[in-house]
VOPAGU-2260 file (C-alpha; in pm, 1 decimal, decimal comma):
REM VOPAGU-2260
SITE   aa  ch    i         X         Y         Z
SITE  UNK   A    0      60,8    2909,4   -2773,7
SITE  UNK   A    1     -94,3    2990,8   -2467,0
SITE  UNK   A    2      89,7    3253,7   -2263,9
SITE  UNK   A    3     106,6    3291,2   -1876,7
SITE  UNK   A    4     266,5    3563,6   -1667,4
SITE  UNK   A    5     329,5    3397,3   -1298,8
SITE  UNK   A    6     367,8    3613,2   -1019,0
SITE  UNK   A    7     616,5    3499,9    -750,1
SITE  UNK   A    8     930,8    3337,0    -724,3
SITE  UNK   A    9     958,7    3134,8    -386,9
SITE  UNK   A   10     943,6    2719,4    -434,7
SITE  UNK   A   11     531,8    2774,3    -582,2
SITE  UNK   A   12     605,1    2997,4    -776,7
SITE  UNK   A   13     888,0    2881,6    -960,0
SITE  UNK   A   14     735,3    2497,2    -967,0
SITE  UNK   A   15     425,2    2692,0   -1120,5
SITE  UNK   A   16     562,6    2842,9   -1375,5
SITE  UNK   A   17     827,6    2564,5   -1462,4
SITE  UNK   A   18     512,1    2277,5   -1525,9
SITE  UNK   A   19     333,4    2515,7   -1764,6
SITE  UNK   A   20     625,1    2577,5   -1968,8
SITE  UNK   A   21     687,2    2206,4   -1961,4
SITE  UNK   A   22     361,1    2192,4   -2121,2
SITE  UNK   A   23     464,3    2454,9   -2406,4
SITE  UNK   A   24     313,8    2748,1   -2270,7
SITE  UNK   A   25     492,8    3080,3   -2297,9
SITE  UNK   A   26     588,2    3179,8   -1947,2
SITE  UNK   A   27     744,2    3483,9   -1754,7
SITE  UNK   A   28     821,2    3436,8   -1390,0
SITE  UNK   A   29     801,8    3789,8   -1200,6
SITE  UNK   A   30     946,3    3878,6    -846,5
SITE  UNK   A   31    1067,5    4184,0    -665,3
SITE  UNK   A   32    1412,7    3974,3    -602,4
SITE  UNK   A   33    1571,6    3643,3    -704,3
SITE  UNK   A   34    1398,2    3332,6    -688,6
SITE  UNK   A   35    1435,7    3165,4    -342,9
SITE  UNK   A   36    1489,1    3479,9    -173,8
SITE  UNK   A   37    1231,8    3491,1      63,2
SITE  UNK   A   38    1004,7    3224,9     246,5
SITE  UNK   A   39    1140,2    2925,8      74,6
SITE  UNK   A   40    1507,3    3052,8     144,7
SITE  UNK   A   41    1435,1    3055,0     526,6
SITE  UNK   A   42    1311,0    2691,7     573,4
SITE  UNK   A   43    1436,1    2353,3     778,2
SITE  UNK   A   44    1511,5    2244,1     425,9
SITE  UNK   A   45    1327,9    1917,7     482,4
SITE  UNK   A   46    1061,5    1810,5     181,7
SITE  UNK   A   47     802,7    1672,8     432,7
SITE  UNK   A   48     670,5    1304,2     305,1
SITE  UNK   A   49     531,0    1237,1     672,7
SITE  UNK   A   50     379,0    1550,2     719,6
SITE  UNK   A   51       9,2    1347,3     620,0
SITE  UNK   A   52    -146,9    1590,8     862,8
SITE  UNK   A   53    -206,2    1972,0     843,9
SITE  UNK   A   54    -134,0    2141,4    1181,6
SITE  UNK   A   55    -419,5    2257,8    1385,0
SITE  UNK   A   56    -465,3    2501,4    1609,9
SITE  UNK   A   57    -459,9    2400,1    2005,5
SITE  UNK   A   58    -764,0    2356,7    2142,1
SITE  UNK   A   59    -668,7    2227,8    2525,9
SITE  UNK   A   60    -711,9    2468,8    2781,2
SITE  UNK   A   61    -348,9    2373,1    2870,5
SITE  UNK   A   62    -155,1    2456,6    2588,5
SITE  UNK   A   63    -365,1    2748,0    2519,2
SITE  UNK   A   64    -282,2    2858,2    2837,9
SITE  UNK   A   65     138,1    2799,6    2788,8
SITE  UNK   A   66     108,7    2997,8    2478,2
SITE  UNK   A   67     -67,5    3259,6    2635,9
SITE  UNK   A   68     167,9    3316,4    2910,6
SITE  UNK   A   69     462,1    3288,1    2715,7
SITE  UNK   A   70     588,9    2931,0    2886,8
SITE  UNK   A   71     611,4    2778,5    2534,3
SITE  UNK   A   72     872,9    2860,0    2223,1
SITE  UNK   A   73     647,3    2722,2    1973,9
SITE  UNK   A   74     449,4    3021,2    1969,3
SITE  UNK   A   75     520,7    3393,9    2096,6
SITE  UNK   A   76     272,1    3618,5    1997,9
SITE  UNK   A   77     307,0    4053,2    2067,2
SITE  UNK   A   78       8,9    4114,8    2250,8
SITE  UNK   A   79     -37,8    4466,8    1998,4
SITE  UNK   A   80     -51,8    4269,5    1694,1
SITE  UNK   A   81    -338,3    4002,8    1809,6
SITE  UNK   A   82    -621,4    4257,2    1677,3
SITE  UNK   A   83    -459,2    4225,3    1346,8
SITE  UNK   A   84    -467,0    3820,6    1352,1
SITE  UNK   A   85    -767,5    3799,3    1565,9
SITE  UNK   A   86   -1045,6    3700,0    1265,0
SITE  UNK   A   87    -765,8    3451,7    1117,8
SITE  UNK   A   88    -737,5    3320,0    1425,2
SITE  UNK   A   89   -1087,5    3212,6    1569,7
SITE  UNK   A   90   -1154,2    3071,2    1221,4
SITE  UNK   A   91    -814,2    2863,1    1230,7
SITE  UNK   A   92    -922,3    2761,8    1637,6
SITE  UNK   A   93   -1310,5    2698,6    1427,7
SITE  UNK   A   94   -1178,1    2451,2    1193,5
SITE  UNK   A   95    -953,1    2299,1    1442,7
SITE  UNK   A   96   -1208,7    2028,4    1596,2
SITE  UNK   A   97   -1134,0    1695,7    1537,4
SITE  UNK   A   98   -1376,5    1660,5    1302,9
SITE  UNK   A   99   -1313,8    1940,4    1068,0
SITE  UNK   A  100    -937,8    1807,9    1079,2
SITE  UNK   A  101    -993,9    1531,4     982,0
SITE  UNK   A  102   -1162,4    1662,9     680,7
SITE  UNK   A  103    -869,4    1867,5     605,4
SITE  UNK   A  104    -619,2    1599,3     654,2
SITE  UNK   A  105    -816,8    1369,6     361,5
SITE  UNK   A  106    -747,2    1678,5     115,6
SITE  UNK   A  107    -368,5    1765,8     261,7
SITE  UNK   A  108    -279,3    1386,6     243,6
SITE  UNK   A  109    -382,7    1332,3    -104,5
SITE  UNK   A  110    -124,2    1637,9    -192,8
SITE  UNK   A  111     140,6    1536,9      40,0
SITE  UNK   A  112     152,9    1165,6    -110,0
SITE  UNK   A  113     282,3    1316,5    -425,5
SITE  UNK   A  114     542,4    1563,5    -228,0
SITE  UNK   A  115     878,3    1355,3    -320,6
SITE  UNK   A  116     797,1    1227,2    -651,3
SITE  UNK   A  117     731,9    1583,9    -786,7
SITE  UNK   A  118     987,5    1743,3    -623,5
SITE  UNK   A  119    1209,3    1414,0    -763,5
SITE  UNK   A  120    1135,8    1477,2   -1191,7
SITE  UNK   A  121    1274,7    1862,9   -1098,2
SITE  UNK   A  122    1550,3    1787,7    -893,2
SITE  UNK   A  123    1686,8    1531,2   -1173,1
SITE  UNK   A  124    1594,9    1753,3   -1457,5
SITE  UNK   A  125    1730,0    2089,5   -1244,0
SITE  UNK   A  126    2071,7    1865,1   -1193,2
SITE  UNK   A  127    2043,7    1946,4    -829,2
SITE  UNK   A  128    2093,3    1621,6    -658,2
SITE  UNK   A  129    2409,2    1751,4    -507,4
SITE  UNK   A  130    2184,6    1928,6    -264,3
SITE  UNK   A  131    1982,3    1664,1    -161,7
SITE  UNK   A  132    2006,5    1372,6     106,4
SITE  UNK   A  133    1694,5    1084,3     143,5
SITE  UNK   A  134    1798,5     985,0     470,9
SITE  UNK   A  135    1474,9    1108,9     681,2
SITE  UNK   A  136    1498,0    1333,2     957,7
SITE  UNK   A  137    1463,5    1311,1    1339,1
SITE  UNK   A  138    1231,2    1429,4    1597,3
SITE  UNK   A  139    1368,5    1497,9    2011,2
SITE  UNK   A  140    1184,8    1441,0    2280,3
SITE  UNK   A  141    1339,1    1566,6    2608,8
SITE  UNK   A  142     989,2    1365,8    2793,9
SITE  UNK   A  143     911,8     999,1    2805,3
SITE  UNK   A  144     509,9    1063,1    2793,6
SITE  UNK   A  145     579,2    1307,5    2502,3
SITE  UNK   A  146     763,7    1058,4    2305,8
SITE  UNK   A  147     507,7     733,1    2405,7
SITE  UNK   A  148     236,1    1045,5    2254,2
SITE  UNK   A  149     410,2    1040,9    1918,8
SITE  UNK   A  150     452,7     734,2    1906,3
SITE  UNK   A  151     105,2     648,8    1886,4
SITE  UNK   A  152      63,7     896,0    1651,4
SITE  UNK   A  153     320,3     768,3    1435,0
SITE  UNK   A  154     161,3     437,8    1437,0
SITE  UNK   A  155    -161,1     560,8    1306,7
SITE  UNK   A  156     -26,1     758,4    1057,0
SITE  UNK   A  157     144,3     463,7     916,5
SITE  UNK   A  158    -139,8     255,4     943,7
SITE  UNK   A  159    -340,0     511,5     798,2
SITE  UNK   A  160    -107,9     658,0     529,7
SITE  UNK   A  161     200,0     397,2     511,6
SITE  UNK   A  162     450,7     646,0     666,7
SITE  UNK   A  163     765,8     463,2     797,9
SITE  UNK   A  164     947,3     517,5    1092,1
SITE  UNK   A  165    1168,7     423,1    1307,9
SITE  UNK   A  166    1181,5     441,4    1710,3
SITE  UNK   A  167    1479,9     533,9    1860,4
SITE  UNK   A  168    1545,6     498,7    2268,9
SITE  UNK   A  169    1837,6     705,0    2424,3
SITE  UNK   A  170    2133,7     476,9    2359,6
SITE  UNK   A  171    2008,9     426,0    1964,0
SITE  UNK   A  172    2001,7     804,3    1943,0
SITE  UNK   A  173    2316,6     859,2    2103,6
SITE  UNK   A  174    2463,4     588,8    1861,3
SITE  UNK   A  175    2284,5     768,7    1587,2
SITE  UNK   A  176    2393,6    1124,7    1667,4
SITE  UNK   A  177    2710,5    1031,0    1915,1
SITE  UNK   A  178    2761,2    1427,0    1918,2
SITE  UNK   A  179    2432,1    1465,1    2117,8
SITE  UNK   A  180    2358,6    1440,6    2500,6
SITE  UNK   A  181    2314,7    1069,1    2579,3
SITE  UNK   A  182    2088,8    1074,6    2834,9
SITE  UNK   A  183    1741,3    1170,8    2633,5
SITE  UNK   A  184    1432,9     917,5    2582,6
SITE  UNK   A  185    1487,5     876,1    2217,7
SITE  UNK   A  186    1355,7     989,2    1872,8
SITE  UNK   A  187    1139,3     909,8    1591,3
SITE  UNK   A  188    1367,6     883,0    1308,4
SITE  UNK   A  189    1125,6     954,8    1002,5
SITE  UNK   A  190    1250,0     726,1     713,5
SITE  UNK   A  191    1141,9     879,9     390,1
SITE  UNK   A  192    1162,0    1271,8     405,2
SITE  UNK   A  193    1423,4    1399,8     171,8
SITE  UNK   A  194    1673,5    1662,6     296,9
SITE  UNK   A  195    1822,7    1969,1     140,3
SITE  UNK   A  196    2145,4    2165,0     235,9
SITE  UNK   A  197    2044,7    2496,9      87,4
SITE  UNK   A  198    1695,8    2553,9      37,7
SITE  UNK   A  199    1696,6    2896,7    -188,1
SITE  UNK   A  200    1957,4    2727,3    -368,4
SITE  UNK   A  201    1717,4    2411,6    -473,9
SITE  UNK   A  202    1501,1    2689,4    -558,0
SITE  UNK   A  203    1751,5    2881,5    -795,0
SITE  UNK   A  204    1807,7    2516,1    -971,8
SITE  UNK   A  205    1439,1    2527,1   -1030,7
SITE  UNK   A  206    1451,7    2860,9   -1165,0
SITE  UNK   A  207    1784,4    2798,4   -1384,2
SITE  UNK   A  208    1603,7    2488,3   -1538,4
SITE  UNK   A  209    1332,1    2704,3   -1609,1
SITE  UNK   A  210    1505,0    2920,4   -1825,4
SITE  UNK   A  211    1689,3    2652,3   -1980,7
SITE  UNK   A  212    1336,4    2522,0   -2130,5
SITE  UNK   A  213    1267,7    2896,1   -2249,8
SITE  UNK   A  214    1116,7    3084,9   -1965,8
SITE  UNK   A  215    1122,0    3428,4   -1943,6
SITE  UNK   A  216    1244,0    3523,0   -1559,2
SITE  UNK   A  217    1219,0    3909,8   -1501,6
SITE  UNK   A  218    1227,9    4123,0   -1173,1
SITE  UNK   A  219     888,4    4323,0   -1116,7
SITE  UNK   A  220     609,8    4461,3    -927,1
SITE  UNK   A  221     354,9    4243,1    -836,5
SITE  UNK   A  222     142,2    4470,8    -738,1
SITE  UNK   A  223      75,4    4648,6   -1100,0
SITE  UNK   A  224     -90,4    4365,4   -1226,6
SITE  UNK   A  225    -395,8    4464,0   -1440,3
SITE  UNK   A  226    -678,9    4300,7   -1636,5
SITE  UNK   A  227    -645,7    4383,9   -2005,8
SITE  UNK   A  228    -901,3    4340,1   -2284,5
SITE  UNK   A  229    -686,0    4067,3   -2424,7
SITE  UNK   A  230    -599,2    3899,3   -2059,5
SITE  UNK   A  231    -345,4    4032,3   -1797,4
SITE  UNK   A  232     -31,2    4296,8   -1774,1
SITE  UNK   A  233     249,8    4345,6   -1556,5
SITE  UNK   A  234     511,0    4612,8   -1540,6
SITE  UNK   A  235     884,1    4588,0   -1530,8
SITE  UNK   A  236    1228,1    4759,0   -1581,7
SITE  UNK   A  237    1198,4    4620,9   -1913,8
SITE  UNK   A  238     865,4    4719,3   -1971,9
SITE  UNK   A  239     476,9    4628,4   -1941,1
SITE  UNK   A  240     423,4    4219,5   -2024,2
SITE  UNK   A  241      92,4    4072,0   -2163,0
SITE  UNK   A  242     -47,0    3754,0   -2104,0
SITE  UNK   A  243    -356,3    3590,3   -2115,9
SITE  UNK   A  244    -332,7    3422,1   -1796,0
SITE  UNK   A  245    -183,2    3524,6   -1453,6
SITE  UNK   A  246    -115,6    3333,7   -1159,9
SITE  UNK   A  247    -101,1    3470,5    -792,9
SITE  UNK   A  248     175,7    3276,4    -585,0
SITE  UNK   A  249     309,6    3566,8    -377,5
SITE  UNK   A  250     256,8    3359,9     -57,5
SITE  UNK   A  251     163,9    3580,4     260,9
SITE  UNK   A  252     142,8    3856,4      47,6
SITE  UNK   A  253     -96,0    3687,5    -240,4
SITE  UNK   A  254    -407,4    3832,9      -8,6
SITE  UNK   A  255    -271,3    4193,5     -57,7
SITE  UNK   A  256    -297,9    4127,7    -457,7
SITE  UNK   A  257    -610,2    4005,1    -473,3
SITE  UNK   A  258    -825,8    4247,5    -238,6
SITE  UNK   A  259    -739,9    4472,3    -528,1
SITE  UNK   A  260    -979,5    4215,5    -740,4
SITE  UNK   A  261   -1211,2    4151,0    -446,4
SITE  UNK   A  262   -1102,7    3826,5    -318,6
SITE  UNK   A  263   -1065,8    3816,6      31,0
SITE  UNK   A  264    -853,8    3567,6     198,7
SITE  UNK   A  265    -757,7    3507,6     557,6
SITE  UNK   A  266    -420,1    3426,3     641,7
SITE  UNK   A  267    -286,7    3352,7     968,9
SITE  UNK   A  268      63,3    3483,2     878,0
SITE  UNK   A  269     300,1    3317,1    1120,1
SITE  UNK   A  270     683,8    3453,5    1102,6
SITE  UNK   A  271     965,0    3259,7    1193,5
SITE  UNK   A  272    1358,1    3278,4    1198,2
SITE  UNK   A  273    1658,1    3112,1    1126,8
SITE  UNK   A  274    2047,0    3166,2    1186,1
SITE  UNK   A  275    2298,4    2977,4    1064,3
SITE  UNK   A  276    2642,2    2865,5    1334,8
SITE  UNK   A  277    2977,8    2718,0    1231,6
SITE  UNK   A  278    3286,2    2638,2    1409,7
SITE  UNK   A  279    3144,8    2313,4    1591,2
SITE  UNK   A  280    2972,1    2003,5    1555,7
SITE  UNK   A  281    2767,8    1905,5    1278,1
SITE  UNK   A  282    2452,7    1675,5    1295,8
SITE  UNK   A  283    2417,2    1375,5    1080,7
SITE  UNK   A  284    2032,6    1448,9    1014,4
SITE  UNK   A  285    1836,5    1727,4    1091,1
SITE  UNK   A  286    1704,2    1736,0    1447,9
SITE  UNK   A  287    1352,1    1863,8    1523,6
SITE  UNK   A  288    1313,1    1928,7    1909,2
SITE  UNK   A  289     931,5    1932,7    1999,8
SITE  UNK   A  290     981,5    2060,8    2394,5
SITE  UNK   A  291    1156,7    2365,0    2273,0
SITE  UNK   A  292     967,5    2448,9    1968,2
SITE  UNK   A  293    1300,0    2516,0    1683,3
SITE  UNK   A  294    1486,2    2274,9    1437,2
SITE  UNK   A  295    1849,8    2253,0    1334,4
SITE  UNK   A  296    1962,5    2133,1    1064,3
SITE  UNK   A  297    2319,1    2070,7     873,9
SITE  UNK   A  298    2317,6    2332,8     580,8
SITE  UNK   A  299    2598,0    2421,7     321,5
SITE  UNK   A  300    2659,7    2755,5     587,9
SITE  UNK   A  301    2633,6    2542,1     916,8
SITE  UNK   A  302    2432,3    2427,0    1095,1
SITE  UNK   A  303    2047,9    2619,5    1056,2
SITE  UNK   A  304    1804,3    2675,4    1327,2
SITE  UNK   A  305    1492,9    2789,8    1266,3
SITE  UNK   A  306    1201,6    2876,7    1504,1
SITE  UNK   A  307     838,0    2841,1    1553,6
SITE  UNK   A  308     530,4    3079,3    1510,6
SITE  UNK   A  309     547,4    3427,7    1577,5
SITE  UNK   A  310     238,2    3654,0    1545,9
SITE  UNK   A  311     333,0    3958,8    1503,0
SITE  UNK   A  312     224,0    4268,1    1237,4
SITE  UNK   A  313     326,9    4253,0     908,5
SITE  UNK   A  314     574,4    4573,9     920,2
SITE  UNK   A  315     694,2    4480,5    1258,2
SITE  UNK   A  316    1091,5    4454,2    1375,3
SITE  UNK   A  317    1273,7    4182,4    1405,4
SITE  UNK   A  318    1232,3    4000,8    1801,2
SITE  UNK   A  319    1418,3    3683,7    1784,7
SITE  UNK   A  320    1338,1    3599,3    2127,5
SITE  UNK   A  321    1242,7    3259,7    2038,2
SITE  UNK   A  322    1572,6    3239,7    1834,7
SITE  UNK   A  323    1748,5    3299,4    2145,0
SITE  UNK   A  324    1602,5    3063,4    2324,0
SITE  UNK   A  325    1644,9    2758,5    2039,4
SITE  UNK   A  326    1989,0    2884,6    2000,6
SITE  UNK   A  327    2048,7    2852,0    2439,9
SITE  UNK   A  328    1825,4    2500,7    2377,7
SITE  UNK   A  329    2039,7    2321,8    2128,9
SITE  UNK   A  330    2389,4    2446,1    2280,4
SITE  UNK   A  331    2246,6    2253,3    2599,6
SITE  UNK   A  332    2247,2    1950,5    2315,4
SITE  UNK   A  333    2563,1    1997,1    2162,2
SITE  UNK   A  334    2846,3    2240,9    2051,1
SITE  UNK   A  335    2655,3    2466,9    1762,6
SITE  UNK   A  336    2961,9    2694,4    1725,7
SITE  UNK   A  337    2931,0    3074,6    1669,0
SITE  UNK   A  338    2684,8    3292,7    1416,4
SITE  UNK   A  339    2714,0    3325,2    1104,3
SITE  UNK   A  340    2514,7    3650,8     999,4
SITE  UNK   A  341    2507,1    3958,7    1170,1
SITE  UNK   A  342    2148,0    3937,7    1229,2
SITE  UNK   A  343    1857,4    3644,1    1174,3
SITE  UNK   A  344    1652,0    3594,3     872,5
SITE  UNK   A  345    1299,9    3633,8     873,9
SITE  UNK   A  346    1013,7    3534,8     699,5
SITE  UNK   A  347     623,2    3478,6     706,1
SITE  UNK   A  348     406,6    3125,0     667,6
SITE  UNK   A  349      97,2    3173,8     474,6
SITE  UNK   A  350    -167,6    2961,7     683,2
SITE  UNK   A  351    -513,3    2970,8     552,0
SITE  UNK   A  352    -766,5    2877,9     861,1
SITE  UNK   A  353    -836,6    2563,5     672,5
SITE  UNK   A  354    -479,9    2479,6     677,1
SITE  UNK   A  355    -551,0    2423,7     306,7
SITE  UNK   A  356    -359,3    2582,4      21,7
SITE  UNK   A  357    -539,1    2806,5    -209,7
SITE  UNK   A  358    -539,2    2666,6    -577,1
SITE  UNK   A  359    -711,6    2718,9    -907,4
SITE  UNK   A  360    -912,0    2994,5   -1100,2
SITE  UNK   A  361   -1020,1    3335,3    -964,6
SITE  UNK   A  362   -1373,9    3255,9   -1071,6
SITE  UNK   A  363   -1466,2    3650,6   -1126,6
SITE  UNK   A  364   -1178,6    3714,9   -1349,9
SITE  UNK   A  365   -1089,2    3530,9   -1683,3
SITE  UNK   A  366    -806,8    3391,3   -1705,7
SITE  UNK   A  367    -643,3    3468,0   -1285,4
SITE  UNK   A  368    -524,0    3180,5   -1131,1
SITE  UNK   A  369    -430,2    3159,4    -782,1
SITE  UNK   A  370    -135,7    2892,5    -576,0
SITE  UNK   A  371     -66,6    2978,2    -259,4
SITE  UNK   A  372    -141,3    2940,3      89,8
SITE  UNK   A  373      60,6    2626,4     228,0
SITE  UNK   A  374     140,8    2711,1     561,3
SITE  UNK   A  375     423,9    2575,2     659,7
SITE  UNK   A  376     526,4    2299,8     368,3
SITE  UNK   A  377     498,0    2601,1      55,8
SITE  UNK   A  378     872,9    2418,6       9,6
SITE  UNK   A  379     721,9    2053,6      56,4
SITE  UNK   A  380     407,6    2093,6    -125,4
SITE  UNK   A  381     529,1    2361,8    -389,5
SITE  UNK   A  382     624,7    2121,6    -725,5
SITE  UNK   A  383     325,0    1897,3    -593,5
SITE  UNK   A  384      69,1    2212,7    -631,8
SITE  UNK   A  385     235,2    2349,7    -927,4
SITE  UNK   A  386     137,2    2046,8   -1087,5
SITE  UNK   A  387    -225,3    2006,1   -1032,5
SITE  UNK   A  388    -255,4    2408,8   -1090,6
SITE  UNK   A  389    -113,5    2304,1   -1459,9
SITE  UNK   A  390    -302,6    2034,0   -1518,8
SITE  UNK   A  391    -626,8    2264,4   -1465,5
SITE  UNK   A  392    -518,0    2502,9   -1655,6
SITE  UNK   A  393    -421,3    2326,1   -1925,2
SITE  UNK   A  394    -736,4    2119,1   -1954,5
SITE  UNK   A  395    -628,3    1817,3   -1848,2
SITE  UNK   A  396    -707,9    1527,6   -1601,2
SITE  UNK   A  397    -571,1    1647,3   -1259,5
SITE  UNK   A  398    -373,4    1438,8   -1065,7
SITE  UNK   A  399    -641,2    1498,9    -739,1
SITE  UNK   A  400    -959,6    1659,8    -720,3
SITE  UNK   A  401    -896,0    2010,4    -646,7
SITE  UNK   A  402   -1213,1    2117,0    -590,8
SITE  UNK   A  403   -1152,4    2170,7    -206,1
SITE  UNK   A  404    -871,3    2403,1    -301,1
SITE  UNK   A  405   -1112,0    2695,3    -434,2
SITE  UNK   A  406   -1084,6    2989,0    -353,0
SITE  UNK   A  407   -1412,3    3076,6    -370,7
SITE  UNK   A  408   -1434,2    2836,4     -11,9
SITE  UNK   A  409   -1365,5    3166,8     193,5
């Protein structure tokens, strides 16, 4: 029986090591904390079926220039930290021209078109379809230009990829959200997303089912992994564990692992927030607004809204500012109701420059395998990854080519 210790236990991680022990290997799942504790806890909770392109970096002196002098909450960046993201960041701005995008949206696309159907098997095995909704999502626009913009998009992306939407004008959203402000230019109502009213908590489903088939889930330190003669070793409370093959899907902190083996892999690690508010109105779907760079969403806690990019240092506090501002945003929309937690949640995106994941063999070191990488859809794209990672690894005929996964690209 092959044996395989996986490293990580966010949405990857757990999808990882749940399709190799679907395929009778012998698998321990290792993280500092539960699964769905970190990244994939802090999400919109929306498995992204639309999401056909990868997002680039801005190249218009415009935007650039918003972002730069603060006038936009997508992004907020501490001016100290920008040496630390600087390399990440001209190679993300690099392979940002149209024409490299469009590259990267031919290898994105072919994993997003599997998103919902992988994350469908594990939901109905996991028993979790209590948590989930397949109702779509919305997108605000507070500007009529903005919303003809995405419009156009939309249409291409449905001619291209066979998204479906729907176009909503003021009255249609009011009618579809009667809680909200009725005098906005509309919405695109994506159809086909799917939903999920506690994100960790899909995750923990994952991770129960997991065990159920025989898994081995233990908490432990990543960062003692070591190459053995016979294949790879890990320490925990309950001692060191042996495997031939281990797989790297620590997210933003997978990088910090591997330098150890020589692999070096950008990240542009972009942090964002989320608090949760009860005690007023509840949307029907969750509610992306694009002028003021958050999303809220109807959770099992209350309503969730979560923020945009933040560049910031690894180690660095906590500075919701752009939480603030969603949070002053969406009570201009309707009544949110008062916090929840004392303080936000926080958590990092792992964006390659590429705005590809990072999947398959370390091709130095026998037997490492490497999933991780996936910016801001880890949660979308996890069971979808986890997959084609298994399939390689197990010999078989992958589901796509994953050749423009590889590492070895950096």
């Amino acid at each position: 029986m092959q044996s395989a210790i996986v490293l990580g236990g966010g949405m990857v991680g757990v999808s990882t090591a749940l399709h190799l022990r679907r395929r009778g290997w012998s698998v321990t799942l290792v993280d500092r904390k539960e699964p769905g504790r970190e990244t994939s806890y802090g999400n919109a909770g929306i498995i992204q079926s639309e999401a056909v392109r990868p997002y680039p970096m801005p190249r218009d002196l415009a935007t650039l220039a918003r972002i730069a002098m603060g006038r936009t909450n997508d992004v907020r960046y501490r001016l100290a930290a920008l040496p630390h993201h600087a390399g990440p960041l001209l190679r993300y701005w690099w392979h940002s021209t149209p024409e490299r995008h469009r590259e990267a949206t031919v290898a994105w696309a072919r994993l997003i078109a599997h998103a919902t159907a992988e994350h469908d098997t594990l939901i109905r095995e996991a028993h979790a379809d209590n948590l989930i909704r397949r109702a779509g999502f919305r997108i605000l626009y507070r500007d009529r230009a903005a919303l003809e913009a995405a419009i156009a998009t939309a249409e291409q992306n449905r001619r291209d990829y066979g998204v479906q939407f729907r176009v909503l004008d003021g009255s249609e959203l009011a009618r579809a959200e009667p809680i909200l402000r009725d005098d906005l230019p509309g919405a695109i109502h994506w159809l086909e997303p799917w939903t999920v009213s506690d994100p960790g908590g899909l995750v923990s489903a994952y991770a129960g089912l997991f065990e159920r088939l025989g898994g081995v889930l233990l908490n432990g330190d990543a960062q003692t992994l070591q190459q053995t003669t016979s294949g790879w070793s890990v320490d925990s409370p309950s001692g060191r564990i042996d495997a031939a093959h281990a797989v790297v899907a620590l997210g933003p902190w997978s990088p910090q692992l591997l330098a150890r083996f020589d692999y070096r892999v950008p990240l542009v690690r972009k942090r964002g927030y989320h608090m949760h508010y009860s005690g007023g109105r509840s949307l029907d779907l969750p509610l992306v607004d694009t002028a003021m760079g958050y999303a809220m969403a109807p959770m099992a806690k209350g309503i969730r809204i979560t923020t945009g990019a933040e560049l910031t240092s690894p180690d660095a506090p906590a500075t919701p500012i752009q939480l603030d501002h969603a949070e002053a945003a969406a009570r201009g929309l309707l009544e949110i109701g008062r916090r929840v937690e004392p303080e936000p949640w926080f958590g990092t995106r792992p964006c390659t420059p590429d705005m590809l994941p990072v999947l398959g063999p370390a091709p130095r070191h026998r037997g490492l395998w490497v999933n991780f990488g996936h910016g801001h859809q880890g949660f979308t794209l996890g069971p979808a990854t986890a997959r084609l990672l298994a399939e390689t690894m197990n010999g078989e005929t992958s589901m796509v080519d994953a050749s423009p996964y590889r590492i070895d690209r950096f």
